[in-house]
C-alpha positions in Angstrom: 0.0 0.0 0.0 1.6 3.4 -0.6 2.2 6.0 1.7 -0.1 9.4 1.4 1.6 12.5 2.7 0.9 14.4 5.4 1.3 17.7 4.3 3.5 18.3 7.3 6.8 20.7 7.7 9.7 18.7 7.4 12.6 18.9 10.3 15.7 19.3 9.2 18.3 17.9 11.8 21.8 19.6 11.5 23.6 17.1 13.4 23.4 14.8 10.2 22.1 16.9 7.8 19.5 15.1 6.8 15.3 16.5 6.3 12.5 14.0 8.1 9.0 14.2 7.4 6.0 12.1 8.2 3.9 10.0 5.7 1.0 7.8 6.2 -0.2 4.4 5.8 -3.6 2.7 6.8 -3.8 5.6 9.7 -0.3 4.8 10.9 2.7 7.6 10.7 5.7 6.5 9.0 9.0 8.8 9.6 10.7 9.3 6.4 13.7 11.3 5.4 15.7 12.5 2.6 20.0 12.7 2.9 21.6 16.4 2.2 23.5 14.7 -0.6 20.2 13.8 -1.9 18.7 16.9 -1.8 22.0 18.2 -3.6 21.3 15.9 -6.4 17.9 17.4 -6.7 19.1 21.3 -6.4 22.7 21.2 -7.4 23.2 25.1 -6.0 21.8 24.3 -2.6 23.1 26.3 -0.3 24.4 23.2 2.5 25.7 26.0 5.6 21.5 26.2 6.3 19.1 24.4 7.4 16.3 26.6 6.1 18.1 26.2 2.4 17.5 22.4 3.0 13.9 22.5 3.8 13.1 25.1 1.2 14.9 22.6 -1.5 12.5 19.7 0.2 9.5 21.6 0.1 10.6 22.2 -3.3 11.4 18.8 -4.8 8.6 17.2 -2.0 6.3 15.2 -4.4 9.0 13.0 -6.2 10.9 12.5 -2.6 7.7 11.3 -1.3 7.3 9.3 -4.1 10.5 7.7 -4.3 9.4 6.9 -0.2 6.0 5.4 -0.5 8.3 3.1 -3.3 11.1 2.2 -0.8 8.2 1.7 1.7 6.1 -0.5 -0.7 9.5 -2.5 -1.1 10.5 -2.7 2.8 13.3 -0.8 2.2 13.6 0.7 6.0 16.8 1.8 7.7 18.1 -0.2 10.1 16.3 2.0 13.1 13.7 0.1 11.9 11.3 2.8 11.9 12.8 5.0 8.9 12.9 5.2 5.5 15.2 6.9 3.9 15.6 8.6 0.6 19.3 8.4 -0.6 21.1 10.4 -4.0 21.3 6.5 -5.6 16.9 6.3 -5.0 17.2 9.5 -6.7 20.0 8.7 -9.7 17.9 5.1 -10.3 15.0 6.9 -10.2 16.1 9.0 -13.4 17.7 6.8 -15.0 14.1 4.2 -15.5 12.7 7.4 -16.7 
C-alpha cells in the first residue's frame, strides 16, 4: 500500500544533515527522510551552511521525494532504526535513469 503524505513541515536535523517528514499508511505515521546529498542531487546550487536552504529545497522537490518513499516503503526498504525510510542520492540517480 503506498504512503499518502501528510502535508507536514519537514525537520531538518543539523547534526546529520539530513530532512525527516512524516507520511502515512492505513492511519499509521511513517518517519521518512531525505539525505543532504540527496537533496544536492535534486538542487545542485543548494546552499548546505543552512538548514532553512534544505527545507526550502524539500519543500521544493517534496512530491518526487515522497514518491520515491511510498516506493522504498512498498518494497520494505527501511533503515536499520527500523522505523525510517530513507531517501538516498542512488533512489534519486535510479530513479532518473528508468525514466
Amino acid at each position: 500500500m503506498p504512503l499518502s503524505s501528510t502535508g507536514e513541515s519537514g525537520h531538518c536535523e543539523l547534526y546529520n544533515n539530513n530532512v525527516y517528514f512524516f507520511m502515512t499508511s492505513g492511519g499509521h505515521r511513517i518517519r521518512c527522510g531525505v539525505t543532504d546529498v540527496a537533496l544536492v542531487v535534486l538542487e545542485p546550487k543548494l546552499d548546505r551552511t543552512t538548514g532553512r536552504a534544505r527545507l526550502t529545497a524539500f519543500e521544493t522537490h517534496r512530491a518526487a521525494i515522497e514518491q520515491m518513499a511510498s516506493a522504498k516503503f512498498d518494497k520494505k526498504i527501511w533503515e536499520r532504526d527500523g522505523i525510517t525510510i530513507m531517501v538516498r542520492d542512488t533512489d534519486i540517480n535510479a530513479s532518473t535513469a528508468s525514466t
